[in-house]
C-alpha positions in Angstrom: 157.1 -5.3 -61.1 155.0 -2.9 -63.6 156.1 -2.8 -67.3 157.9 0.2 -68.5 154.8 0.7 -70.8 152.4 1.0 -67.9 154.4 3.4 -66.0 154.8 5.4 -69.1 150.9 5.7 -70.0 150.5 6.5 -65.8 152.7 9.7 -66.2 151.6 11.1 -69.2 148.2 11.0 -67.3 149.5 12.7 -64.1 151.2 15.7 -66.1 147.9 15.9 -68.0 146.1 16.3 -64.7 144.2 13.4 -65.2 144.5 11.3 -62.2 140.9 9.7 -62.2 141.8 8.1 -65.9 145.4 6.8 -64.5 143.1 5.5 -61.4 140.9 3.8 -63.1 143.8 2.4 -65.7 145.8 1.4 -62.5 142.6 -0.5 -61.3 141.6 -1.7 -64.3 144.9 -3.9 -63.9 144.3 -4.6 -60.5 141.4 -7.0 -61.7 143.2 -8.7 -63.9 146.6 -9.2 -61.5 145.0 -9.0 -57.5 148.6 -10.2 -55.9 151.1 -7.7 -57.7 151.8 -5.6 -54.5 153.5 -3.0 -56.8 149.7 -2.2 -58.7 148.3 -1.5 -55.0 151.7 1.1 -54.5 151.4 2.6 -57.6 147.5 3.2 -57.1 148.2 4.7 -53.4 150.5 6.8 -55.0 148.3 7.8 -57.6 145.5 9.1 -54.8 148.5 10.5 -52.4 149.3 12.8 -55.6 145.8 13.7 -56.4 145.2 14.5 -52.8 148.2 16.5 -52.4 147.3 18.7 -55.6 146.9 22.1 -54.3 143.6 22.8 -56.8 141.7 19.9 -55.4 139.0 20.0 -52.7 139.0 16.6 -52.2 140.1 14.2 -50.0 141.7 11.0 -51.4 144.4 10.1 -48.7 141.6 7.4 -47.4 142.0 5.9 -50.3 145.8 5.8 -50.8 146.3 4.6 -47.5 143.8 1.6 -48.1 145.9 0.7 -51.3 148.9 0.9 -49.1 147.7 -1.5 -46.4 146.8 -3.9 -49.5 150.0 -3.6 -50.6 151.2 -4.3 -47.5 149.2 -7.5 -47.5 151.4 -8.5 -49.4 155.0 -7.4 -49.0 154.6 -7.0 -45.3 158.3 -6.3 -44.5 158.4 -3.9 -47.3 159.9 -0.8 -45.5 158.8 1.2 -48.5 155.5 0.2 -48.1 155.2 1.3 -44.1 156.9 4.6 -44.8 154.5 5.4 -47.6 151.2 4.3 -45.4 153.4 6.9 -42.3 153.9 9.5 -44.6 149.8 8.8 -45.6 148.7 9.3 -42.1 151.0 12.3 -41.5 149.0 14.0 -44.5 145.9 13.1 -42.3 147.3 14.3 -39.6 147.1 11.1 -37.4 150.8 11.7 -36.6 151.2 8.7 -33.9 150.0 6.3 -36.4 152.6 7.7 -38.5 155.4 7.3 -36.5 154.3 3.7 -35.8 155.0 3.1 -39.3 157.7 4.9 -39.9 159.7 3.2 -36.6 158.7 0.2 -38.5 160.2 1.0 -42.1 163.4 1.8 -40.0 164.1 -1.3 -38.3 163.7 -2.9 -41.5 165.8 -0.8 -43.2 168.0 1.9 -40.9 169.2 3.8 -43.7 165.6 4.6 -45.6 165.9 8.2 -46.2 162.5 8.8 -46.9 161.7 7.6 -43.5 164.1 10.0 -41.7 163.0 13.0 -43.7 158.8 12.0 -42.5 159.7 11.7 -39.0 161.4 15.3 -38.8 158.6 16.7 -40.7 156.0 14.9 -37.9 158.4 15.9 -35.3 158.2 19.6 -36.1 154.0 19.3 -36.1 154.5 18.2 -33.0 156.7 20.7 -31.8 159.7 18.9 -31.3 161.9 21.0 -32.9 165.6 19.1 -31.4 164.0 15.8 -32.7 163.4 17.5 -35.9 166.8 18.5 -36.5 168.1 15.3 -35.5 166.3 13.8 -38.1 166.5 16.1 -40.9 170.3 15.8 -40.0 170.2 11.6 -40.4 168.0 11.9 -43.9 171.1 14.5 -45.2 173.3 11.5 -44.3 171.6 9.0 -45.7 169.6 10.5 -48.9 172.8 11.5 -50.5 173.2 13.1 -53.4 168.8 13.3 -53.3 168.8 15.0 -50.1 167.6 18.1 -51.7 164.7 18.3 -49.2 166.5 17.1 -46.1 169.6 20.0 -46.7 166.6 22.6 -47.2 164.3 21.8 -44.0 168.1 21.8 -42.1 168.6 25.0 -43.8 165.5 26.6 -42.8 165.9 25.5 -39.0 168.9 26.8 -38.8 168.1 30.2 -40.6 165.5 30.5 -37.7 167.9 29.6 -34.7 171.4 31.6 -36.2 170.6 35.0 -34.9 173.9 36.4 -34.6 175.7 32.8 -34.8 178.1 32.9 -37.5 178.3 29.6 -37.4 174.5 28.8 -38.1 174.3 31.4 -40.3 177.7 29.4 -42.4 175.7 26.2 -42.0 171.9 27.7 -43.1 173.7 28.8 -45.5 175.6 25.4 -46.8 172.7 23.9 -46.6 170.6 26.1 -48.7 173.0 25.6 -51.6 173.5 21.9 -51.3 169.7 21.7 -51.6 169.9 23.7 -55.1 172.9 21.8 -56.1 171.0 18.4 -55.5 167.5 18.8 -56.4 167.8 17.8 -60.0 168.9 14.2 -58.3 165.3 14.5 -56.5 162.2 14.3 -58.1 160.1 15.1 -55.3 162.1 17.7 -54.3 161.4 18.9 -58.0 158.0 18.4 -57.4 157.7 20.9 -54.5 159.7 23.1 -56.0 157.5 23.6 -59.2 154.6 23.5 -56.8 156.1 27.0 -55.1 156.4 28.1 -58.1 153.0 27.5 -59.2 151.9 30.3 -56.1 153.0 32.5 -58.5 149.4 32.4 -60.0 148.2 33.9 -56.7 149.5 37.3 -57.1 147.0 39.0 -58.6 144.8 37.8 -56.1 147.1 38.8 -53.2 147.7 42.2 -54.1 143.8 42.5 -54.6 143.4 41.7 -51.0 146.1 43.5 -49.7 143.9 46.7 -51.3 140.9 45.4 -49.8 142.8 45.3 -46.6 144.4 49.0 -46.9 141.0 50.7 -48.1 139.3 49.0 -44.6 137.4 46.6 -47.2 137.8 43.6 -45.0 134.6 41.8 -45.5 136.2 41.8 -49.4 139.0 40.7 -49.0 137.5 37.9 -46.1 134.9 36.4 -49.2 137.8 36.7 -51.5 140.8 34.3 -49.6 137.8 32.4 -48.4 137.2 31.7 -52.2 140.7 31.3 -53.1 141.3 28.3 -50.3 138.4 26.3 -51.5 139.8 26.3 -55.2 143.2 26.1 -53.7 143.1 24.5 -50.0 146.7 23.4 -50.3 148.1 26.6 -50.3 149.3 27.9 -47.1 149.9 31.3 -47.3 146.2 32.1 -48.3 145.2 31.4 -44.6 148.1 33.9 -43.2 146.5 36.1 -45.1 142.6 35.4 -44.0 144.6 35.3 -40.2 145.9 39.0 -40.8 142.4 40.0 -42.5 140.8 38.8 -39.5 142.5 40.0 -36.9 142.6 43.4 -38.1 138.5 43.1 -38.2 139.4 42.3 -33.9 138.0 38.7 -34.7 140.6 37.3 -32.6 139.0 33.4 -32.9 138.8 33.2 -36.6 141.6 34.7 -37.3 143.7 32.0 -34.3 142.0 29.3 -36.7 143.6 30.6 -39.6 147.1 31.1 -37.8 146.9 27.4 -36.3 146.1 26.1 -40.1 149.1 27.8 -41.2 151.3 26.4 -37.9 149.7 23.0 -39.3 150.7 23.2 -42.8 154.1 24.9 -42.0 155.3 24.4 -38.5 158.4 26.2 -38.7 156.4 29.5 -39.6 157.7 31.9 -37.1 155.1 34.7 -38.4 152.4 32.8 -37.5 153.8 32.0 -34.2 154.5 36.3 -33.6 150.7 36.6 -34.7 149.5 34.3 -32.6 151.7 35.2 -29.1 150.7 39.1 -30.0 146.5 38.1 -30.5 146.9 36.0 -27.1 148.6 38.9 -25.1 145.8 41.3 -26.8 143.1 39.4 -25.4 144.4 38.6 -22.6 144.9 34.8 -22.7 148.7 34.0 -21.1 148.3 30.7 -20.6 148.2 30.2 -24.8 150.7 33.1 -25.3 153.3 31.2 -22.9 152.5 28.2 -25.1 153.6 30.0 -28.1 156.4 31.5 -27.6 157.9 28.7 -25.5 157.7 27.3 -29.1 159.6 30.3 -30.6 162.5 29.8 -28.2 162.8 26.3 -29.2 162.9 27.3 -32.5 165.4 30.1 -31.7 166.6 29.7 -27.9 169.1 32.3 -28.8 166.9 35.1 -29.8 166.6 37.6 -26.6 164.3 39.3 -27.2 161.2 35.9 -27.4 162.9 35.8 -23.5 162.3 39.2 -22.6 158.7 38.9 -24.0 157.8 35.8 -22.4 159.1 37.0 -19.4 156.8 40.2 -19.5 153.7 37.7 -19.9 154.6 35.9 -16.9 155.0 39.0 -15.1 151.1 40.2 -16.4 149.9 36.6 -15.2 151.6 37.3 -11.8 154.1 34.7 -12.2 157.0 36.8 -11.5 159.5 33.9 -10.7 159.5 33.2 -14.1 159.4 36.5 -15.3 163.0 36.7 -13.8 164.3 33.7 -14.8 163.2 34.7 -18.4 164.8 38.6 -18.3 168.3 36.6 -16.8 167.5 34.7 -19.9 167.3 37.8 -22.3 170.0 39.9 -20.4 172.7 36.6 -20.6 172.1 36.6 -24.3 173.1 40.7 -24.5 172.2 41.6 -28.2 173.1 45.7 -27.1 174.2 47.5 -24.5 171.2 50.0 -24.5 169.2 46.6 -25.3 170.4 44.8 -22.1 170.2 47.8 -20.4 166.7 48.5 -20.6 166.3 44.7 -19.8 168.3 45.1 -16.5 165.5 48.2 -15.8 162.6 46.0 -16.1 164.1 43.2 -13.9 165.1 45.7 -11.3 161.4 47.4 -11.2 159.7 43.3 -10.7 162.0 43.0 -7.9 161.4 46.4 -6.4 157.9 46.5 -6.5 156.6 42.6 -6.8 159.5 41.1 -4.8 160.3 44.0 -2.3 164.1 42.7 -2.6 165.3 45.9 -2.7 169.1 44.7 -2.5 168.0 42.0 -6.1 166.6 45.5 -7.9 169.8 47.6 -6.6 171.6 44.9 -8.4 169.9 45.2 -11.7 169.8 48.8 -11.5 173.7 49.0 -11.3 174.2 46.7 -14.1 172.1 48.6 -16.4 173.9 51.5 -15.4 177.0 49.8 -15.9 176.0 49.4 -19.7 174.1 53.0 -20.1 175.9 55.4 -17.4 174.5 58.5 -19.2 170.6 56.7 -18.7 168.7 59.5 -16.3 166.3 56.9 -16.1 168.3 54.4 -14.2 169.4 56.8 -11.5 165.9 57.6 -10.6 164.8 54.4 -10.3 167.7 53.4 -8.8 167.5 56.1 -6.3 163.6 55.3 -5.5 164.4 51.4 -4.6 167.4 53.1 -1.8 164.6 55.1 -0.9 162.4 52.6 -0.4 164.9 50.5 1.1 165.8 53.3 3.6 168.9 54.4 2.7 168.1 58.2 2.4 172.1 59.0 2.6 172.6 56.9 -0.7 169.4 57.7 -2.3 170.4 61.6 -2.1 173.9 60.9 -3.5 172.4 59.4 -6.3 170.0 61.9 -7.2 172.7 64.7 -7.0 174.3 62.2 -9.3 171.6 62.5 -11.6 171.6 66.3 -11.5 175.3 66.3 -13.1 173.4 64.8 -16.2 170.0 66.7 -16.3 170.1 69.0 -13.9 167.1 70.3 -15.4 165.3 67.0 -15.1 162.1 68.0 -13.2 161.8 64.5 -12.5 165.1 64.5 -10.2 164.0 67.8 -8.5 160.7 65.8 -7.5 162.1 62.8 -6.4 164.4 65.2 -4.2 161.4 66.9 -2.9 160.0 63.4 -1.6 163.3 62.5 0.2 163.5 66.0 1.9 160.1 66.0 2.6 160.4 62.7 4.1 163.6 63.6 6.3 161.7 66.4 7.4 163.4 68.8 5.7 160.4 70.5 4.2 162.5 73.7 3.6 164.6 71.6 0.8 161.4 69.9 -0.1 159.9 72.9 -1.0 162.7 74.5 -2.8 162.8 71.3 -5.1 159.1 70.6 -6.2 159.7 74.6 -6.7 162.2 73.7 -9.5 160.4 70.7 -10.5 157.2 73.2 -11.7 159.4 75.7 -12.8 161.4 73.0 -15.2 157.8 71.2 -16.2 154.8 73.7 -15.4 152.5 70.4 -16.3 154.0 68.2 -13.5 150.7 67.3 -11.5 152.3 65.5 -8.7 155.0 68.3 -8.0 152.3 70.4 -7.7 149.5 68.3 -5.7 152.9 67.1 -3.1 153.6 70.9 -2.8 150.4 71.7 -1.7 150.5 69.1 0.9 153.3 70.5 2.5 151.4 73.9 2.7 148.2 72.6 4.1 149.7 70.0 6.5 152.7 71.3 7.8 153.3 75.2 6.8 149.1 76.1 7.9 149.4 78.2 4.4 145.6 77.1 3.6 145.3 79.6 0.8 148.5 78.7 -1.0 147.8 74.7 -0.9 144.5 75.6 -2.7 146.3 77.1 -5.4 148.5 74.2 -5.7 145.9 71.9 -5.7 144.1 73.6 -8.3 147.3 73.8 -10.5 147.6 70.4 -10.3 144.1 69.5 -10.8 144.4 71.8 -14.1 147.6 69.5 -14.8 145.5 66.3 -14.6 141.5 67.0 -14.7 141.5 63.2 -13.6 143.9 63.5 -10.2 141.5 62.3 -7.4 144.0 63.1 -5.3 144.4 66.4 -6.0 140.4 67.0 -5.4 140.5 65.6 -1.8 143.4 67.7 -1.4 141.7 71.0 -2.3 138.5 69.1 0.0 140.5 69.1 2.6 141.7 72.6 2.5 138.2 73.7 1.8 137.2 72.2 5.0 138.8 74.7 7.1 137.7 77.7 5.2 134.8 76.3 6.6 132.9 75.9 3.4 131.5 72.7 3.7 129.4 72.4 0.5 132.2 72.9 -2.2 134.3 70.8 0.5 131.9 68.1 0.1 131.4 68.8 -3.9 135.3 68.2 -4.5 135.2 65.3 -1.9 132.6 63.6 -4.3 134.6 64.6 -7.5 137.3 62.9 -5.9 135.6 60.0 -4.7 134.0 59.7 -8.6 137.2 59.8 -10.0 138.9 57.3 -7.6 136.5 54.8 -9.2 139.1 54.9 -12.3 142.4 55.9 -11.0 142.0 54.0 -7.6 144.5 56.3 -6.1 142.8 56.3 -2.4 140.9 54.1 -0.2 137.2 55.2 -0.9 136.1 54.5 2.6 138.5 57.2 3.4 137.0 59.8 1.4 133.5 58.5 2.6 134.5 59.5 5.9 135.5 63.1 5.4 131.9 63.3 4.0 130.4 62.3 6.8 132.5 64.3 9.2 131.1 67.1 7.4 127.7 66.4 8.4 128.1 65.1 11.8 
């Protein structure tokens, strides 16, 4: 046991600041008594708080964890002592080593609060967001009336997860201010509390950086967060902040560093986690993005719309299997009609065009209609998959549909074209990419498909030229529309502006990739031949 003397002259030390003087008083005592296991704890505290002070750039958890283990030397079924050496480690970050002890503090005593309240802290660094309830959940039982900390990390879990969830939102809620009404029972909870409000020192500097950021002066505001961190390295939100900086300077790998430090310090820190799923769709890398916001929904499996986004990165990667397993996801949870709606679109268009299950994307199409019957949108997409599925007799009846709605929707009017023109009505098919021009004088295709009826099955050469050149006019980039006119060109019989277009075309296929270039190659050398 230390006198109440000693531990009097130790804190008046650590609210001065001046934790070397209290180490070297603690040590200083340690010479004289080497087997008082409570010197060697109060010594590992002493480095665990000066370690833990957000102002100091050094490390000292080495050494607390070295007076611990002495301590332990000792005492050796002190669970006190293994749950301050697992709390140690978890500040180092060796978090199996950690839970070793901590298991350890907890078969000697089952009811250790401190314990329970570690292990959900190194369960959420590790992701394990269930486990971490579960044990935030046994340290509220157990720490009792100082389970400030425990009723705030429940709090904050559930504040992510409630949603729309009355009932989370009740208990974040209860939580929240059972931790208020109990932290003046907990001194560490204290102790974090005043350390929050110490941040407050850091506005000036924030909103300094955030004008650095606006006026473009990123390199500014870089040197100064950089500079604030190595006075401060303890404060968290400094490297959110370098994150943002970075990434709107496109420096996509520094700025993932900064957003992983903040995930480190904080793990439940769902804006890090958005940042870092929207820099790894940016650049490209799924894999990491998947990774990410598989995290959000354990954090929140309720929220629809982490589903609907995963399930768009799966679809980019080419995994569409679980691209439909994650919009069934995001349209079971429902947070909107018009919400599900467009949902029920999306998964309709994978399985139309990835899938070819025409009668899966029918089925999506009519539940989103279901929800938005007034949605133009749906009924020409709906439409398009009967069309592609053959079913010209439906396709029609749903287009005329359509036209009840917008009948001014050139959109409808071309879609109709295609169908007529593919029954072989080109009568019908002309009438309707007629009123699809005349309802949007910039629709390219209307015009380009127009023209292809002229050339190819009305002989009206001179005509299709004009259409082609409307719709070239449209869309100065509409390779098909150049081969088209090519192609007319041809049988005026002038061979070099046939061949000119023909290589326009072929140039700007290189982009839009909208015909197979050997094909144009040949009509070159036809020309020629």
């Amino acid at each position: 046991m230390l006198t109440k003397q000693f531990e009097n002259k130790i804190k008046k030390m650590q609210k001065k600041g001046d934790y070397k003087k209290a180490v070297d008083l603690c040590s200083s005592e340690l010479q004289q008594n080497p087997s008082n296991a409570d010197l060697y704890i109060k010594l590992g505290d002493l480095y665990f708080d000066w370690h833990q002070n957000i102002y100091q750039p050094k490390q000292f958890i080495d050494e607390a964890i070295t007076e611990y283990q002495r301590a332990l030397e000792i005492a050796i079924n002190s669970a006190e002592i293994h749950y301050k050496i697992g709390q140690a480690f978890y500040l180092k970050g060796e978090l199996d080593k950690a839970i070793n002890h901590i298991n350890i503090a907890l078969e000697y005593d089952d009811k250790h609060y401190e314990s329970y309240l570690i292990m959900a802290r190194i369960m959420s660094k590790k992701d394990k967001f269930r486990e971490t309830y579960d044990y935030a959940q046994k340290a509220v039982k157990f720490g009792g009336i100082k389970a400030s900390r425990a009723h705030f990390l429940v709090h904050s879990l559930l504040k992510i997860k409630a949603n729309n969830n009355i009932l989370d939102k009740l208990g974040s809620f209860y939580h929240l201010a059972m931790s208020a009404i109990k932290i003046p029972f907990e001194t560490e909870a204290q102790k974090e509390f005043l350390q929050k409000l110490g941040y407050a020192k850091f506005l000036p500097l924030i909103f300094k950086g955030f004008y650095y950021v606006h006026t473009k002066q990123f390199y500014e505001a870089v040197e100064l967060y950089t500079q604030a961190i190595e006075i401060a390295p303890g404060f968290t939100p400094l490297y959110a902040l370098l994150g943002d900086t970075y990434k709107s300077m496109f420096q996509y790998e520094d700025a993932i560093n900064e957003f992983r430090m903040v995930l480190w310090n904080d793990p439940l820190n769902v804006l890090a986690y958005r940042a870092l799923c929207q820099i790894y769709e940016e650049t490209g890398d799924y894999d990491n993005a998947v990774l990410m916001y598989e995290k959000l929904i354990e954090l929140n499996p309720n929220n629809p719309i982490y589903h609907s986004n995963l399930a768009n990165i799966y679809y980019m990667s080419g995994n569409t299997k679980e691209a439909v397993t994650c919009y069934y996801n995001a349209i079971m949870l429902n947070p909107s009609q018009g919400w599900t709606s467009i949902i029920a679109q999306t998964l309709g268009y994978v399985f139309q065009e990835s899938e070819k299950n025409y009668d899966a994307a029918i089925a999506s199409y009519q539940n989103a209609l279901h929800l938005t019957p007034r949605d133009v949108d749906i009924y020409i997409n709906l439409g398009s998959v009967f069309y592609d599925k053959g079913d010209y007799q439906s396709a029609l009846a749903i287009y005329n549909l359509a036209l009840d709605i917008a009948p001014e929707d050139a959109r409808i009017h071309c879609n109709l074209g295609y169908l007529y023109w593919g029954r072989g009505d080109n009568d019908n098919a002309i009438k309707e990419y007629k009123l699809a021009v005349q309802y949007d004088p910039s629709y390219d295709i209307a015009f380009n498909n127009l023209g292809v009826i002229y050339l190819d099955d009305s002989g009206l050469v001179k005509e299709s030229i004009e259409m082609f050149d409307l719709a070239a006019q449209c869309n100065p980039n509409y390779a098909l529309a150049y081969y088209n006119k090519a192609r007319a060109t041809v049988i005026t019989g002038d061979k070099i502006e046939a061949a000119r277009l023909f290589q326009i075309a072929m140039d700007l296929n290189t982009i839009t990739q909208e015909i197979d270039p050997q094909e144009i190659q040949d009509k070159i050398d036809e020309l020629f031949n």
